[in-house]
C-alpha positions as CSV (number, residue, x, y, z in Angstrom):
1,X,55.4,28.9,-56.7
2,X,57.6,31.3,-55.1
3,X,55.5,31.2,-51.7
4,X,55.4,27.5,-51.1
5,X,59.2,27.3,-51.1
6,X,59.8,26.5,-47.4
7,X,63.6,25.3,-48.0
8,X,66.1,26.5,-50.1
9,X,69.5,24.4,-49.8
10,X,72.3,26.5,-52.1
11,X,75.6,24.8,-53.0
12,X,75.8,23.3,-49.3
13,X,79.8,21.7,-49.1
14,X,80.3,19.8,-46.2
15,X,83.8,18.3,-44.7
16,X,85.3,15.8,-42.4
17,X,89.1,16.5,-41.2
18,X,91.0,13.3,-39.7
19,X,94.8,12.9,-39.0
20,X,96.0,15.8,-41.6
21,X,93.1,14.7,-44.0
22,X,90.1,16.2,-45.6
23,X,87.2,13.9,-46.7
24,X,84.2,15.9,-48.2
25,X,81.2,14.3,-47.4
26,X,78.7,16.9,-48.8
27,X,79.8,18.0,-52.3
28,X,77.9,21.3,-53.3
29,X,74.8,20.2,-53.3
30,X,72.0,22.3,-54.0
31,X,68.0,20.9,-53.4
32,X,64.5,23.0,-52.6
33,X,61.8,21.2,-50.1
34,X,58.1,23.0,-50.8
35,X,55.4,23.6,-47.8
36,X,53.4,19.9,-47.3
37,X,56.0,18.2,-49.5
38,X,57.5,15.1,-48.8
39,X,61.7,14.7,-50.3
40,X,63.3,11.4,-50.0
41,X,66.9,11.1,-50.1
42,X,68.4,7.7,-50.8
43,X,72.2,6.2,-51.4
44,X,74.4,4.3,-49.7
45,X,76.3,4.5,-45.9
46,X,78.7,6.9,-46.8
47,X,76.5,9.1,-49.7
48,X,76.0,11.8,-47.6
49,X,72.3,11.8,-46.4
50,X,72.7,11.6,-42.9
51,X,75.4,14.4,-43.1
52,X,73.0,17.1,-45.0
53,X,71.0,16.5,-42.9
54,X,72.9,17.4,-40.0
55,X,74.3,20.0,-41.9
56,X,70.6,21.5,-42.4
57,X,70.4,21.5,-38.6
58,X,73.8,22.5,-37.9
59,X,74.8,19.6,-35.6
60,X,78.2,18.5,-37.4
61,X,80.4,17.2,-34.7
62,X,83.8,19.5,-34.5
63,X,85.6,17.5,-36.7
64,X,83.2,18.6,-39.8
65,X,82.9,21.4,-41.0
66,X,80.1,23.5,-42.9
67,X,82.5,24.8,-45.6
68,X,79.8,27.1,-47.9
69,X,76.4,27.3,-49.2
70,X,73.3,29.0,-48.1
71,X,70.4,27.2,-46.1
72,X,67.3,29.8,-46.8
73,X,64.3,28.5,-44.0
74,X,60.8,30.8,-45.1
75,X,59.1,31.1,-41.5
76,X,55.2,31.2,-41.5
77,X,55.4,35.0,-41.6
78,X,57.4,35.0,-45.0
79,X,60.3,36.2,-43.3
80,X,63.7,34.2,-44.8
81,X,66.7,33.5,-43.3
82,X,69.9,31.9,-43.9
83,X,70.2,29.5,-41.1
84,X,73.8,28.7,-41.8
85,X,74.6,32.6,-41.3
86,X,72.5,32.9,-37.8
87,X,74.8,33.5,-34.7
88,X,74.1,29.9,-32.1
89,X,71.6,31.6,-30.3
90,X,69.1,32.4,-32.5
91,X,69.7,29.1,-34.5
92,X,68.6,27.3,-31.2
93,X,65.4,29.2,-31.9
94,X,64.7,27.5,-35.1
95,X,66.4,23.9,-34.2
96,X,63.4,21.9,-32.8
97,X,60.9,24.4,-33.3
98,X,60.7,24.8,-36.8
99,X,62.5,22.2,-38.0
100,X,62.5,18.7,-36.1
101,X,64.7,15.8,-36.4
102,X,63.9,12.1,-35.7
103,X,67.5,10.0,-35.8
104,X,68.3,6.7,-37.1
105,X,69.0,4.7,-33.3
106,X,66.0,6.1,-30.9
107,X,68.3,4.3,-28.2
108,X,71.1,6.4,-28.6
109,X,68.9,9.3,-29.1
110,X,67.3,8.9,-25.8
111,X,69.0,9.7,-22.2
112,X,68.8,6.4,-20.1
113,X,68.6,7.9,-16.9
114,X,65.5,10.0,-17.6
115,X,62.2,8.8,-18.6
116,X,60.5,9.2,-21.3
117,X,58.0,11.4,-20.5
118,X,60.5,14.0,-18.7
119,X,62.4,14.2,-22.4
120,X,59.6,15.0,-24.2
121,X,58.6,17.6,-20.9
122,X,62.3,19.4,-21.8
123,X,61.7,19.9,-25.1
124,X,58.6,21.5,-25.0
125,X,59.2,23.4,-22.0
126,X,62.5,24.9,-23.9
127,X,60.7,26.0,-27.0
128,X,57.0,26.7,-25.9
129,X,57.8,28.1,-22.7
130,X,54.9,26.1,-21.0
131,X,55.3,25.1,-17.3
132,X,55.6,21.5,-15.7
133,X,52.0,20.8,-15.9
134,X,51.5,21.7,-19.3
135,X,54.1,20.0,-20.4
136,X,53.2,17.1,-19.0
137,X,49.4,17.0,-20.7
138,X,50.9,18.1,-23.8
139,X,53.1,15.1,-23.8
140,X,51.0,12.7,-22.3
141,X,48.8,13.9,-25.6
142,X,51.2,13.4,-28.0
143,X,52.2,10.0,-26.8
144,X,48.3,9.0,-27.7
145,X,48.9,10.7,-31.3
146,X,51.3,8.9,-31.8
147,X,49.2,5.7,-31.0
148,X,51.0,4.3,-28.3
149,X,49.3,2.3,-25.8
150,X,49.2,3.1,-22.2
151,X,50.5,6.4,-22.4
152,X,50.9,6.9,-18.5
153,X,52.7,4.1,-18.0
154,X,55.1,5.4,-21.3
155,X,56.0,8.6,-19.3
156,X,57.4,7.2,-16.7
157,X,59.1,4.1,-18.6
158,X,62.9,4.5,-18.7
159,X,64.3,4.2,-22.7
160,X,65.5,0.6,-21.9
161,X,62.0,-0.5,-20.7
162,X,60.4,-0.2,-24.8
163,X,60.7,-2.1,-27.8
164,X,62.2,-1.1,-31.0
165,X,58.4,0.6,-32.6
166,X,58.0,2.4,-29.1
167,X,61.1,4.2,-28.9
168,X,60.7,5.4,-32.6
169,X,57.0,6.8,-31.7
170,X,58.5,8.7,-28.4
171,X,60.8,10.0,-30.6
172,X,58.3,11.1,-33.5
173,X,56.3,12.3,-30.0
174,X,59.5,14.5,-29.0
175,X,59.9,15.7,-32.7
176,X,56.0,16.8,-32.9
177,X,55.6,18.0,-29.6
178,X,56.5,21.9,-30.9
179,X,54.4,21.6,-33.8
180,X,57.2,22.1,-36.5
181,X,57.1,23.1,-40.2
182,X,59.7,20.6,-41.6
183,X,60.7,17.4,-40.1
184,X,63.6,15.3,-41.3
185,X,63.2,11.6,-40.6
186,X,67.0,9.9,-40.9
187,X,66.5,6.5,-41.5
188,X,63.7,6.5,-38.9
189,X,62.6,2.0,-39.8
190,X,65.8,0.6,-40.3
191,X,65.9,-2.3,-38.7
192,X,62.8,-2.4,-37.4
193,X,59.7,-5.1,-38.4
194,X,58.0,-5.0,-42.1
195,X,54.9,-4.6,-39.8
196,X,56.0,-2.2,-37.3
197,X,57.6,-0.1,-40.1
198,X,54.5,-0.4,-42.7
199,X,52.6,1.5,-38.8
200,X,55.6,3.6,-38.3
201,X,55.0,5.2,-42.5
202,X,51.7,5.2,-41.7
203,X,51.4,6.9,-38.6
204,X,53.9,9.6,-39.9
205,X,52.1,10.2,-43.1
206,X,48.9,11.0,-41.3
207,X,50.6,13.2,-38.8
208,X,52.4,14.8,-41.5
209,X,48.9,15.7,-43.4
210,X,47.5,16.5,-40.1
211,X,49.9,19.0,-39.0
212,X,50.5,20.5,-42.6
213,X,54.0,19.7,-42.7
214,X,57.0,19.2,-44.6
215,X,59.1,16.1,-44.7
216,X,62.9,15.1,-45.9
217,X,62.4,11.3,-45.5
218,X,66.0,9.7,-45.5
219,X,66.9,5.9,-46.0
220,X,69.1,3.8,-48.4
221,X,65.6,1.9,-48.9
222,X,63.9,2.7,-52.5
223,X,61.3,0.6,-51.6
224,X,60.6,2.3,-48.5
225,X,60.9,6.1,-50.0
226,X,58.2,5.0,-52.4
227,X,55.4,4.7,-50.4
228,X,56.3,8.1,-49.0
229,X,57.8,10.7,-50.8
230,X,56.3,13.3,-53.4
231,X,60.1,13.6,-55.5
232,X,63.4,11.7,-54.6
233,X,67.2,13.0,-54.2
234,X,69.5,10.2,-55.1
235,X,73.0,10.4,-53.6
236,X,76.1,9.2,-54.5
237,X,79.7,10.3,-52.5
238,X,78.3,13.3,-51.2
239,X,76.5,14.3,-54.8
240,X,73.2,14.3,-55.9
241,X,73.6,12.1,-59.2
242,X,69.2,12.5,-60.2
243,X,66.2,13.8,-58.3
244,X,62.9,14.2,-59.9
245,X,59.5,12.9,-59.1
246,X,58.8,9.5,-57.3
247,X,56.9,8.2,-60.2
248,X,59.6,9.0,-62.8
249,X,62.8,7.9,-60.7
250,X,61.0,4.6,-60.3
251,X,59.3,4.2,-63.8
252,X,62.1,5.7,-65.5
253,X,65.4,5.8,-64.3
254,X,68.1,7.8,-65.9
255,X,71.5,7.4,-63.8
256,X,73.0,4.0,-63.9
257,X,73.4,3.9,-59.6
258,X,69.6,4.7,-59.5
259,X,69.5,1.8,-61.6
260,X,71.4,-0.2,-59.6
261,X,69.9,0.4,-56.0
262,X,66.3,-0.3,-57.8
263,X,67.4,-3.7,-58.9
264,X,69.1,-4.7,-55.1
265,X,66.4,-5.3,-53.8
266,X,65.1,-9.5,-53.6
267,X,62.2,-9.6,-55.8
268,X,59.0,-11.5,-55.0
269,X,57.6,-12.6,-57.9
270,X,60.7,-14.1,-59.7
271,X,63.3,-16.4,-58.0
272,X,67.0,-15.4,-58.9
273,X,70.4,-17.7,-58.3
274,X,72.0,-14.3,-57.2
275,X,70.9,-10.5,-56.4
276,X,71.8,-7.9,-58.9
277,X,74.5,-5.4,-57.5
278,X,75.4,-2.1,-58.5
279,X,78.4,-3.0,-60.2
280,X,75.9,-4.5,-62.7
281,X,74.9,-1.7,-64.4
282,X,77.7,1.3,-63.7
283,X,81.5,1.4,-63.9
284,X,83.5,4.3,-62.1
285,X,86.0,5.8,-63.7
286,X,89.6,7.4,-62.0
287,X,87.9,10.9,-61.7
288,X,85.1,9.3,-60.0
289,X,82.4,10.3,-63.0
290,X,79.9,7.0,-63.4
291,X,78.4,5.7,-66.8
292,X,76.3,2.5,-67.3
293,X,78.0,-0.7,-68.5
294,X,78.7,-1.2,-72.2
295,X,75.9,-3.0,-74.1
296,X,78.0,-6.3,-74.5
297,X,78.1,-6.0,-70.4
298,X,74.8,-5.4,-69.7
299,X,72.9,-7.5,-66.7
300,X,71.2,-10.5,-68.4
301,X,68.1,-10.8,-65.7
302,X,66.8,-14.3,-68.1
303,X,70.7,-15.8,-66.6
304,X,69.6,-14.8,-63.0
305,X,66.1,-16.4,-63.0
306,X,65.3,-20.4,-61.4
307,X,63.0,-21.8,-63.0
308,X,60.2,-23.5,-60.9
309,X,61.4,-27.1,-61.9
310,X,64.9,-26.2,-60.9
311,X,63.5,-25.2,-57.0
312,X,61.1,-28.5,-57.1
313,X,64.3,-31.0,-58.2
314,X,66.9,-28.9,-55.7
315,X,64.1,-29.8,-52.6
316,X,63.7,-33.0,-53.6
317,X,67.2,-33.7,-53.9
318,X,67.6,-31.9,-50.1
319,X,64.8,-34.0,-49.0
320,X,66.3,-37.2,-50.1
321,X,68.8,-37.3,-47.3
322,X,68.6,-37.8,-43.9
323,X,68.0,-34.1,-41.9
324,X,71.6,-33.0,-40.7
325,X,69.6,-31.3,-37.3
326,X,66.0,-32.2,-35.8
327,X,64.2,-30.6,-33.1
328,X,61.7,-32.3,-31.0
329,X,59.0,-30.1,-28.7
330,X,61.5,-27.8,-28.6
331,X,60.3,-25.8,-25.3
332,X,62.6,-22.1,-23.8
333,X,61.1,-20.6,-20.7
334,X,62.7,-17.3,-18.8
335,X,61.8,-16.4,-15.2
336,X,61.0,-13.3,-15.2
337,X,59.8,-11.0,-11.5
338,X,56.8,-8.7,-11.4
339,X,58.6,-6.5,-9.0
340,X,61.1,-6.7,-6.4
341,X,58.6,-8.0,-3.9
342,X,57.4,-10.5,-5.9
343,X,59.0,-14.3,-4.4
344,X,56.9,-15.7,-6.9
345,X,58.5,-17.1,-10.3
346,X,56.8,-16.0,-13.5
347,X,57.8,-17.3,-16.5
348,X,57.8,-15.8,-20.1
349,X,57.7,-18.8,-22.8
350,X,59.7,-17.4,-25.8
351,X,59.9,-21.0,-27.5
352,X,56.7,-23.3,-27.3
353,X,56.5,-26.7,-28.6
354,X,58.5,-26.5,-31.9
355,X,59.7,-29.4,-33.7
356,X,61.0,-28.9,-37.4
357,X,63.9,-30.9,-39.7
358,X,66.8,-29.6,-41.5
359,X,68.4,-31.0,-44.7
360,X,72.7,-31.2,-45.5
361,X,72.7,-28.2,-47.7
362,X,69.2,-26.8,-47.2
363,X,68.7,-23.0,-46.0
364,X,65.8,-23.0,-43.4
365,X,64.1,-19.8,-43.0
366,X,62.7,-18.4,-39.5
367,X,60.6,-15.1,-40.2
368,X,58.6,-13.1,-38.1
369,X,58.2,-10.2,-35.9
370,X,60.8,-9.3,-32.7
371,X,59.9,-11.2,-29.9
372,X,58.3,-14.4,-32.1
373,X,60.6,-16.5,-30.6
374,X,63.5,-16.6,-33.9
375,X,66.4,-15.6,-32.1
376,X,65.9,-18.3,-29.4
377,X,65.2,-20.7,-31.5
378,X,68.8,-20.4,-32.8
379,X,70.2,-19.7,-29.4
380,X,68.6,-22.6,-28.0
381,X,70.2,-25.0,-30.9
382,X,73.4,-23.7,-30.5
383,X,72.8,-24.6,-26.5
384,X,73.6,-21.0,-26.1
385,X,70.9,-21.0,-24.4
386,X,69.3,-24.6,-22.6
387,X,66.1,-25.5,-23.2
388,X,63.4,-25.9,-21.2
389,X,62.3,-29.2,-22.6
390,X,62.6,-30.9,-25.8
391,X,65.2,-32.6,-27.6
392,X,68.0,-30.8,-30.6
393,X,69.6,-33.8,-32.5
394,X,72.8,-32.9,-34.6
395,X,73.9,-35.7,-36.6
396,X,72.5,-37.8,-34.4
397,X,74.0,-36.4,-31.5
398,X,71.0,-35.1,-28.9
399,X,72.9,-31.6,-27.7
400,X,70.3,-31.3,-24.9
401,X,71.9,-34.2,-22.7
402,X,76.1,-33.1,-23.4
403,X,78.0,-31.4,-20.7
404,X,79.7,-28.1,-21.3
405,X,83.2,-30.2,-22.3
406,X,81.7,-31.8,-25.1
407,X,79.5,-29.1,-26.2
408,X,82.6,-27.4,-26.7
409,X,83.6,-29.8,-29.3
410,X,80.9,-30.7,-31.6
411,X,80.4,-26.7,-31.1
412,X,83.2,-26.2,-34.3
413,X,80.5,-27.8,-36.3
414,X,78.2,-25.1,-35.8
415,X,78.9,-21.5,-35.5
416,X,76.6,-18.0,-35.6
417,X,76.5,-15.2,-37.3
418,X,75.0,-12.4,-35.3
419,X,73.2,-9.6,-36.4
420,X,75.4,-6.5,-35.5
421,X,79.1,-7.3,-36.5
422,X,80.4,-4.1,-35.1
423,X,78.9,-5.4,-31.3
424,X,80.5,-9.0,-32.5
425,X,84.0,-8.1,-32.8
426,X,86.7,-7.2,-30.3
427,X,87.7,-3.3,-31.1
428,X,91.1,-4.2,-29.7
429,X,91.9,-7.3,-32.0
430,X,92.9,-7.2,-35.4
431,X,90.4,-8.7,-38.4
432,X,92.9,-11.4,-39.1
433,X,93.5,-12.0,-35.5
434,X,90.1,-12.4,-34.3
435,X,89.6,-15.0,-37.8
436,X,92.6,-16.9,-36.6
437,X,91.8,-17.0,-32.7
438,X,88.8,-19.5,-33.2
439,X,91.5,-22.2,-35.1
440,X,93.8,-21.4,-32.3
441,X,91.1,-22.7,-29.4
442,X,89.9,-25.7,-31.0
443,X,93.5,-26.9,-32.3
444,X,93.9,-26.3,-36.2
445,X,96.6,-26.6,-38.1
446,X,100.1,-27.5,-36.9
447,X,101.2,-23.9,-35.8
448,X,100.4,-19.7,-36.4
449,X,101.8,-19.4,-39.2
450,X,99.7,-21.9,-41.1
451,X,96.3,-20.4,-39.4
452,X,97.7,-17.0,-40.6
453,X,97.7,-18.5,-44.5
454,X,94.2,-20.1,-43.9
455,X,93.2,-16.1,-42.4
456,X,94.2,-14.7,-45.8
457,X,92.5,-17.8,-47.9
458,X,89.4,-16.5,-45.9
459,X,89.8,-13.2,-46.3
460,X,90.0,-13.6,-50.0
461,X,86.8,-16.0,-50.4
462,X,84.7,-13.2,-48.7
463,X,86.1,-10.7,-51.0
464,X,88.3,-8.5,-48.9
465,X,91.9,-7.6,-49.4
466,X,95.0,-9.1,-47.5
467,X,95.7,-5.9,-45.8
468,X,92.5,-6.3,-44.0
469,X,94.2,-8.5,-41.5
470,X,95.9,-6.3,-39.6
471,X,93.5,-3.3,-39.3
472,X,91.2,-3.0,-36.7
473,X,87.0,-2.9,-37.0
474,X,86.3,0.3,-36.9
475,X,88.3,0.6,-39.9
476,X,85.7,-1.0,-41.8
477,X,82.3,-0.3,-43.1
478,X,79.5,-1.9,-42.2
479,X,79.2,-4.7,-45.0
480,X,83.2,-5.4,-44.6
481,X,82.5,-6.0,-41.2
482,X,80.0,-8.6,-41.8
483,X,82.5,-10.1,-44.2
484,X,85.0,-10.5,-41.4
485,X,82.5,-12.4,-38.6
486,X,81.4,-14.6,-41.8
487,X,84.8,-15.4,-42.5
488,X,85.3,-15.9,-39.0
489,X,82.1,-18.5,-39.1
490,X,84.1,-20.2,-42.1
491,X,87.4,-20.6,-39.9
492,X,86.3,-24.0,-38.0
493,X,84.9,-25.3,-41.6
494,X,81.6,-26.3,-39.7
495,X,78.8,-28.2,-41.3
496,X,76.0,-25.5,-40.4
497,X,75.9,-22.0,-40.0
498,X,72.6,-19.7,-37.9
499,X,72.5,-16.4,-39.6
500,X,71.2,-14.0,-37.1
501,X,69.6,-10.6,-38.5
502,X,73.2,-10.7,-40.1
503,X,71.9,-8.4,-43.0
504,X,68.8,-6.1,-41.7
505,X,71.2,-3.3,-40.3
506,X,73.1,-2.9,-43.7
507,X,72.3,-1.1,-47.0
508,X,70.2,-2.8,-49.5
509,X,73.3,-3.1,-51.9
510,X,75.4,-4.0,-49.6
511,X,72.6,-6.9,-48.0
512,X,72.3,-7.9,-51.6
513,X,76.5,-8.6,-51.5
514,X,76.4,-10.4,-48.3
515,X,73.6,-12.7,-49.3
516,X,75.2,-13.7,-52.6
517,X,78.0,-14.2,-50.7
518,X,76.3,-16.7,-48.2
519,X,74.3,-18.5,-51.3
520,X,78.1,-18.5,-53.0
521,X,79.8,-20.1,-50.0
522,X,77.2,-22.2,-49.8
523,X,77.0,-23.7,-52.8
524,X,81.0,-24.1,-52.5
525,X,81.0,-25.6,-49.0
526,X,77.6,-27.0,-48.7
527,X,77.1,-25.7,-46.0
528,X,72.8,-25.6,-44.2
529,X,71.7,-22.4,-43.0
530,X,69.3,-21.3,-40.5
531,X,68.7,-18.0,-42.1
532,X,66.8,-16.0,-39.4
533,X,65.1,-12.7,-40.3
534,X,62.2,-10.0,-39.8
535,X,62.6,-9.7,-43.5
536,X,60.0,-11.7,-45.5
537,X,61.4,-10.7,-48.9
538,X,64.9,-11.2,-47.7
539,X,64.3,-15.1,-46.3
540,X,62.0,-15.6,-49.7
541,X,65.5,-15.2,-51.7
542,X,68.0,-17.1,-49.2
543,X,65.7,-20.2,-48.2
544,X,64.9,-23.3,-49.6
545,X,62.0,-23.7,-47.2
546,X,60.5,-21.0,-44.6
547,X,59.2,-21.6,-41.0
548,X,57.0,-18.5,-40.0
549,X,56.8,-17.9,-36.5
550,X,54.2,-16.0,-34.0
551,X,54.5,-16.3,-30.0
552,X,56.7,-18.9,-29.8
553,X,55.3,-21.3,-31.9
554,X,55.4,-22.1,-36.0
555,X,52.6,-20.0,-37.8
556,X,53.3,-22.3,-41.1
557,X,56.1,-24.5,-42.9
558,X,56.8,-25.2,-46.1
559,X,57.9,-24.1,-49.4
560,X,59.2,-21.1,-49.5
561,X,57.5,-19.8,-53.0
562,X,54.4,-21.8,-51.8
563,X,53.8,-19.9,-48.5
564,X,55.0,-16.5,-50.1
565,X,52.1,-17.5,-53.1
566,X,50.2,-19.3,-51.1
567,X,49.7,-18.4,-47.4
568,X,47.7,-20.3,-45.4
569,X,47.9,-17.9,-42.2
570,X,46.2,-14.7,-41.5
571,X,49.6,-13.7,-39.6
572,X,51.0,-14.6,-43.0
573,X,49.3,-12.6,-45.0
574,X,50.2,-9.3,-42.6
575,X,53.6,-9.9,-42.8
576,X,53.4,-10.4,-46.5
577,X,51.6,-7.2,-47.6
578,X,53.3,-4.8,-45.3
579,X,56.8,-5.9,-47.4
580,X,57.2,-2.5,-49.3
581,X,57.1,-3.2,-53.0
582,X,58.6,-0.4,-54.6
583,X,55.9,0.7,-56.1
584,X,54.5,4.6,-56.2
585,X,51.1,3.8,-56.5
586,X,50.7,2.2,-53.0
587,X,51.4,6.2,-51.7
């Protein structure tokens, strides 16, 4: 119906100008949003999502450019307007107000020098007009809609003082706090906890319903946008390449890139030797039209399946041998200070009493929520971090009782993967450089020009071109980036490997290249993994075995079919169904 039509986008062309080039990042897209209607839009980094977005609310930085279209916004009083066509004035009027935006990073959304609660104060204070008092019960009322505990204490908390869930639910606070008609919600779980984000869905849905509003619910996730959204937009360099309703996009998919980011995804009810990628079921052609694969081409799922004997025979095979690392009451403690007055030490125990084998060639596991204790765990074997107590034996070798000389050495047989390669890589050093500087520092190969050869062997088994070596990070995307600190990982040829969060920040296609890529390399090098993530689905696929973790200590270990199947904890069984399944019935 004509009066539920709330948004009305009209060939909207957005585009990106950079050293004498024009890159359009929008292509002409047209799309409708109705009053109490939910519109996911999914694709890849680069598809355009976050861009019409921002287009929508006219916050293109001055590089872009909003080249044509009409954005028609129906106020409660029936009165439409184009909002790209309203002088910056009155469009401040309608930013905020009536349409709301919750961004991807709450950390770099929020100021750090202002608290929380003062944020929220200036927005409602600019569009409501209410004064300080107000403001303040009005926020300190929104901070309990949006469930968050101790609300008093969350005003005057400081961005850098919250986790991960808090920061998202003061900035779905902020975004509500002026009561608008549409929100838009820009990747607002990435990264975040399977349980965290199954509260953060939920706690939006409910606020949507309650406040009668509309939502554009943006991700790369389809298992995500399921459990959300009333039709989905699919996007594909800047186009919308199929929208219809949740049910029929997922039940019956028409475009072969739909296809494809359906099937990225690890399953959990099958085991698979590699994820399917998207090149699996489209090919591009030179005037960048897509069409799915021929028939003789087509993705064979039966060739991707492990059978159960195959799983049983590989552990027992692992198992056979003796365990390449073994960690004995493995104990990390921080001191931590109440306040500045406070002489007395406190101490925060992140690690407590873990003891666990790994196998030559096995891929351990370690799942659970932030703050479980994962991260330190890999830390802590690395001796990045010294332990409190307890005992880390590689090949024999007890790590706990070297000095920092030969740590340094028996260090080339183990190396890290961290989870943000971007933050992992010097912006000033070249790919190949930064690949070769490792080999350098420990003494391979006779001089530069051979560690230059072994850079571009590298370069090549994580699938990137030669040219890479001598451009700089940000000239990469995400996933190439993660290529590059793998390959750096792979430069020392070392006999195990922690993977830290090294996939949660990227795209579901692109995870599901990364982690073929690690199972590949793996298989090639035998190399064991500690393969640490929030991500149950995601360690279900990569591991041979899975530790779950909870406060500092192992929740269960075993199997990692058998625990998925079978748990045996409670804390289990939470972080297995709040994995989003894909499936439109769970709405």
């Amino acid at each position: 119906m004509e009066n539920d039509l709330l948004l009305d986008v009209r060939n909207l062309q957005t585009t990106f100008s950079s050293n004498g080039q024009t890159t359009v990042a929008v292509d002409q897209i047209s799309f409708s949003l109705n009053r109490g209607e939910t519109v996911g839009i999914v694709g890849e980094s680069g598809s355009g999502k976050s861009v019409t977005a921002l287009s929508l609310m006219r916050l293109i930085p001055p590089q872009g450019k909003i080249n044509k279209g009409e954005v028609y916004f129906t106020g409660h009083d029936e009165t439409k307007v184009n909002l790209l066509a309203l002088p910056d004035r009155e469009m401040r009027q309608y930013r905020g107000k009536e349409i709301a935006m919750i961004f991807q990073e709450p950390m770099t959304s929020l100021n750090p020098v202002f608290t929380c609660g003062n944020q929220v104060m200036e927005s409602i204070s600019l569009h409501l007009g209410e004064r300080a008092a107000e403001a303040k019960a009005r926020t300190l009322a929104m901070f309990e809609k949006v469930q968050l505990t101790d609300p008093h204490r969350i005003f005057h908390a400081y961005p850098h003082q919250l986790s991960g869930g808090q920061k998202q639910r003061v900035m779905i606070a902020m975004a509500l706090s002026c009561n608008p008609s549409i929100l838009i919600a820009d990747e607002p779980t990435t990264a975040l906890d399977v349980t965290v984000q199954a509260r953060i869905l939920e706690l939006m849905e409910q606020l949507r319903r309650e406040y009668e509003m509309s939502m554009l619910f943006i991700t790369h996730d389809l298992g995500v946008v399921a459990e959300v959204a009333d039709r989905i937009l699919v996007m594909y360099k800047g186009r919308i390449v199929e929208e219809g309703t949740t049910e029929a996009i997922f039940l019956n998919p028409q475009h072969p890139y739909t296809k494809g980011l359906l099937a990225c995804r690890p399953p959990l009810n099958k085991r698979l030797r590699r994820l399917p990628v998207i090149q699996d079921f489209m090919v591009e052609s030179e005037d960048g039209s897509m069409k799915d694969l021929p028939p003789n081409h087509e993705l064979s799922w039966k060739e991707l399946e492990i059978s159960e004997a195959i799983v049983s025979a590989r552990m027992l095979q692992l198992q056979s041998t003796a365990p390449l690392l073994r960690v004995k009451h493995l104990n990390v403690s921080f001191p931590v200070k109440k306040n500045i007055f406070d002489s007395r030490k406190h101490y925060i125990h992140a690690v407590n009493d873990v003891s666990f084998d790994v196998y030559p060639g096995e891929t351990l596991g370690l799942v659970g929520e932030s703050g479980c204790g994962k991260t330190t765990i890999g830390m802590a074997i690395l001796q990045l971090i010294r332990p409190t107590s307890g005992d880390v034996f590689f090949d024999e070798v007890n790590l706990t009782t070297l000095d920092s000389e030969a740590m340094r050495k028996i260090r080339r047989q183990m190396q890290i993967i961290f989870q943000d390669p971007y933050s992992s890589l010097n912006p000033r050093i070249k790919a190949g450089e930064a690949i070769r500087e490792p080999m350098k520092v420990h003494g391979l190969y006779a001089n530069d020009k051979e560690r230059s050869e072994k850079v571009m062997e590298l370069l090549n088994k994580v699938n990137l071109p030669s040219a890479a070596y001598h451009r700089y990070p940000h000239e990469f995307s995400g996933g190439q980036r993660q290529r590059i600190c793998i390959a750096r990982a792979l430069a020392l040829r070392p006999k195990f490997i922690v993977c830290d969060e090294c996939v949660s920040s990227l795209d579901v296609s692109i995870q599901a290249q990364v982690l073929n890529l690690l199972i590949q390399l793996r298989e090639e090098f035998q190399f064991t993994y500690i393969f640490i993530s929030h991500d149950l689905s995601v360690v279900k696929f990569m591991s041979d075995r899975m530790m779950v973790m909870n406060n500092g200590r192992i929740e269960e270990l075993g199997n990692a079919d058998e625990i998925y199947h079978r748990p045996a904890s409670a804390y289990t069984k939470k972080l297995i169904s709040a994995i989003p399944r894909g499936n439109p019935g769970r709405r």
